[in-house]
Kinemage of the C-alpha trace (Angstrom):
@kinemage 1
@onewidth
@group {chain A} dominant
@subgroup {mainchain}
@vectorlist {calphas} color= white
{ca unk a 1} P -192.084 -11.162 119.182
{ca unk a 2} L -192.826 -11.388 122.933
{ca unk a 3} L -191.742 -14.020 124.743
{ca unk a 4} L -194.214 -16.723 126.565
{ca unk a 5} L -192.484 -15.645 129.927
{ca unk a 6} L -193.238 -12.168 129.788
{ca unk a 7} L -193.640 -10.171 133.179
{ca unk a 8} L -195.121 -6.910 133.504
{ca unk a 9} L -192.114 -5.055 135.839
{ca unk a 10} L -193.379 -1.527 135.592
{ca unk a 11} L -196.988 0.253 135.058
{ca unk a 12} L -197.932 3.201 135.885
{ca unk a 13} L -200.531 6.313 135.048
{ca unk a 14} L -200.028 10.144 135.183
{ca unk a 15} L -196.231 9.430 133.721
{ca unk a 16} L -194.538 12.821 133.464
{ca unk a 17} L -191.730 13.216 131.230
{ca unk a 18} L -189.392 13.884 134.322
{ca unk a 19} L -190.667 10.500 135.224
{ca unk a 20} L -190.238 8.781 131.818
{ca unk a 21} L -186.578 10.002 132.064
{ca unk a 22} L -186.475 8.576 135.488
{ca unk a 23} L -187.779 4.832 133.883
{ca unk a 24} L -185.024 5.559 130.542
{ca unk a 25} L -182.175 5.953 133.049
{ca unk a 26} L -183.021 2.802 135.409
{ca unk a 27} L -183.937 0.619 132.236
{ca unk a 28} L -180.156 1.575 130.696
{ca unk a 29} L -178.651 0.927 134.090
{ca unk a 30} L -179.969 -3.009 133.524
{ca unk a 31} L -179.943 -3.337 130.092
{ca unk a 32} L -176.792 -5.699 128.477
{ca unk a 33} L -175.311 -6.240 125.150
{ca unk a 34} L -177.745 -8.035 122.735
{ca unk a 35} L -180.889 -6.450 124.189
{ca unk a 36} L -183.829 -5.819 121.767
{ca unk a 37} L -186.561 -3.245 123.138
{ca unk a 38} L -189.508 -2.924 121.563
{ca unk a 39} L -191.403 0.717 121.780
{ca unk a 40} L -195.309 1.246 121.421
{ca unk a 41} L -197.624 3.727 121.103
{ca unk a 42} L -198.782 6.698 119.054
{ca unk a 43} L -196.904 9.460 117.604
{ca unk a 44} L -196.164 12.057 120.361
{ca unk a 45} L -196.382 9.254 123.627
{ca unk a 46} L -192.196 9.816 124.663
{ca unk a 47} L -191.071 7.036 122.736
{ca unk a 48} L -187.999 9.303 121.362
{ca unk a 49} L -188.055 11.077 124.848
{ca unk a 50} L -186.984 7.344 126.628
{ca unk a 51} L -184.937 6.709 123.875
{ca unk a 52} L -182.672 10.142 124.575
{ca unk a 53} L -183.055 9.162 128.443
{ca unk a 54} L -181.662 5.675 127.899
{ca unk a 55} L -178.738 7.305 125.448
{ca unk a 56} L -177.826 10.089 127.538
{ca unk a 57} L -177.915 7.160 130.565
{ca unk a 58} L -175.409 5.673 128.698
{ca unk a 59} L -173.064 8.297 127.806
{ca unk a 60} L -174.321 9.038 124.469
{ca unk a 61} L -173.410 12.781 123.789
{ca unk a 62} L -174.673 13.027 119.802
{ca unk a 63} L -177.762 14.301 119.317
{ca unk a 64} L -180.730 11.493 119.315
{ca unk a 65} L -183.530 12.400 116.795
{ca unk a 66} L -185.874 9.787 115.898
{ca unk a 67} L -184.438 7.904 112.660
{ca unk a 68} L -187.972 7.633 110.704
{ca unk a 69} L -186.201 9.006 107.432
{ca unk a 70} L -183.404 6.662 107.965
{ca unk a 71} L -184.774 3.734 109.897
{ca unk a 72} L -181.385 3.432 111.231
{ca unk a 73} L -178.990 5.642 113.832
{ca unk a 74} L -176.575 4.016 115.702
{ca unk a 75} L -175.083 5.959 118.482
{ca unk a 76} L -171.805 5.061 120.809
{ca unk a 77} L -171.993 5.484 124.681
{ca unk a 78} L -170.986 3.304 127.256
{ca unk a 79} L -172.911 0.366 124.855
{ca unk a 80} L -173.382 1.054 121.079
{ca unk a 81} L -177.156 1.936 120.374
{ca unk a 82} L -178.713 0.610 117.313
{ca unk a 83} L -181.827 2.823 117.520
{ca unk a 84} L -184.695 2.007 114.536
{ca unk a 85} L -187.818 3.230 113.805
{ca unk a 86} L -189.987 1.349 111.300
{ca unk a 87} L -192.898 3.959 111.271
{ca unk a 88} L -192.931 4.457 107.693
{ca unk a 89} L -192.695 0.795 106.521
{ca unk a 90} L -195.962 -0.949 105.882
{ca unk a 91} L -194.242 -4.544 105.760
{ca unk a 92} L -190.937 -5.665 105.701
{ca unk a 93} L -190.668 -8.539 103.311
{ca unk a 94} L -188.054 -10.939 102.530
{ca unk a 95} L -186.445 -9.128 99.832
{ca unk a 96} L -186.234 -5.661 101.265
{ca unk a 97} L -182.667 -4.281 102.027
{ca unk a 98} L -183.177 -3.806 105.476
{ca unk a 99} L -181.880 -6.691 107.421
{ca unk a 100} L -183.592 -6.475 110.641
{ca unk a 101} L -182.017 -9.482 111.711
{ca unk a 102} L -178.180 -8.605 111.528
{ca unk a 103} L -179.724 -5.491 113.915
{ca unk a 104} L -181.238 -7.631 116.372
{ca unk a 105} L -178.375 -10.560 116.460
{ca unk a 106} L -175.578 -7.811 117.311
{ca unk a 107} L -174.173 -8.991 120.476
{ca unk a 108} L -172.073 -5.816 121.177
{ca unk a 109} L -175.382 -3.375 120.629
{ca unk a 110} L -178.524 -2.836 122.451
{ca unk a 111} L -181.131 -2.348 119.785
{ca unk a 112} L -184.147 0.272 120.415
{ca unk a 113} L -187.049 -0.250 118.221
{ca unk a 114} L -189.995 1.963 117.999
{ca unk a 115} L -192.569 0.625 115.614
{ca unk a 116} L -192.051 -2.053 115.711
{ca unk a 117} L -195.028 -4.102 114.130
{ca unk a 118} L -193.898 -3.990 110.728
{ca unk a 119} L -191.078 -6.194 111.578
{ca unk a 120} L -192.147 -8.547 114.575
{ca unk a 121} L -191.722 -11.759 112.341
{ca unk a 122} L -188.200 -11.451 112.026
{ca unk a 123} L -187.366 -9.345 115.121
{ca unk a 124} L -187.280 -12.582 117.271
{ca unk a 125} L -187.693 -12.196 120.926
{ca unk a 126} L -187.721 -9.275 123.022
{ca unk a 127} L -186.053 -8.622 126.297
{ca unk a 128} L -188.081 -5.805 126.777
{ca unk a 129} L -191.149 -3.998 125.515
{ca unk a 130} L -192.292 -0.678 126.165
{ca unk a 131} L -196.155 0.609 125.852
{ca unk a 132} L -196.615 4.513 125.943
{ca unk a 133} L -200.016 5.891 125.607
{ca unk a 134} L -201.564 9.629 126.128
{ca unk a 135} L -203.360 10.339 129.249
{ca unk a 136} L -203.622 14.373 128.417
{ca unk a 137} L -201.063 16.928 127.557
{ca unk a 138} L -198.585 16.200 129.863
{ca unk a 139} L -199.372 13.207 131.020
{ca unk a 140} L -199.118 9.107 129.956
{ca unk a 141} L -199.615 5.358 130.655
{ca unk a 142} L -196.420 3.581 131.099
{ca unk a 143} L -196.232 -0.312 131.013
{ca unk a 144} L -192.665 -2.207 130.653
{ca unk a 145} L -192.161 -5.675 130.307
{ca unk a 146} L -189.550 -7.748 130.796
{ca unk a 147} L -189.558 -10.251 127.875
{ca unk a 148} L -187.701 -12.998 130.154
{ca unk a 149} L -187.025 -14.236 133.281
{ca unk a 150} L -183.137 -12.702 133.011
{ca unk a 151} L -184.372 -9.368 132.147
{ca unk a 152} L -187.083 -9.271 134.617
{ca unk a 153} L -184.337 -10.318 137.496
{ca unk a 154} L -182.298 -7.261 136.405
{ca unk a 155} L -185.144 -5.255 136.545
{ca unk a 156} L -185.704 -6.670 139.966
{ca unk a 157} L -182.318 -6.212 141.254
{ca unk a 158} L -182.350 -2.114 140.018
{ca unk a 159} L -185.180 -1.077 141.460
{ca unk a 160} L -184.053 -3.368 144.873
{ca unk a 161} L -181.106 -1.272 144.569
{ca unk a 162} L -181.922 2.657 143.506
{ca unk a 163} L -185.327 2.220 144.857
């Protein structure tokens, strides 16, 4: 769910995928242990793409492949990854196996979600969500949110920094 505090940081059109690496790499720099991101937009709009940026960021060096056959890949870097994709699931109900929650309340992770609408009731409150959208082939809209006032400071501070 998005938070009632949540601050557009970051929006921008004609997004490159140079560029979306550019955004992965400054988002890892600021993200901390217990983050939940939340990625949107349709298939094809670099939601993988800043999900490899943000992993290789953080000194992932397995491959990262979208998990939408296994919901699930966890990768270790700098920060374990918990990196889910819940494309394929039409509603996650109370009884299903997949325990969102123990994802999303792992202190020593960062958790990457990309579709996630299926799950938003018991996903809790993101730090930070991500919008992609296509502009044409090579280019797309960008919007990140901060999903509270801590994340949007550390936002704040990185750019102030690296510009």
């Amino acid at each position: 769910m998005v938070a009632a505090d949540e601050k557009v940081v970051l929006r921008e059109e004609g997004v490159t995928l140079e560029r979306l690496e550019q955004v992965g790499f400054t988002l890892a720099r600021v993200l901390k242990s217990g983050d939940v991101v939340l990625l949107y937009g349709p298939l094809g709009a670099g939601k993988t793409a800043l999900v490899r940026a943000m992993a290789r960021a953080l000194d992932v060096t397995d491959p990262v492949r979208s998990p939408s056959f296994t919901i699930a890949n966890i990768y270790s870097g700098k920060m374990t990854i918990q990196h889910l994709d819940l494309y394929r699931l039409d509603e996650i109900c109370e009884d299903d196996a997949l325990a969102l929650e123990e994802y999303v309340q792992q202190e020593d992770a960062v958790t990457l979600i990309e579709w996630p609408q299926a799950g938003l009731e018991r996903l809790g409150e993101a730090d930070w969500i991500v919008t992609l959208d296509h502009r044409s082939i090579d280019e797309r809209f960008l919007e990140l949110s901060a999903g509270n006032a801590d994340a949007a400071a550390r936002w704040s501070e990185a750019e102030s920094v690296h510009g």
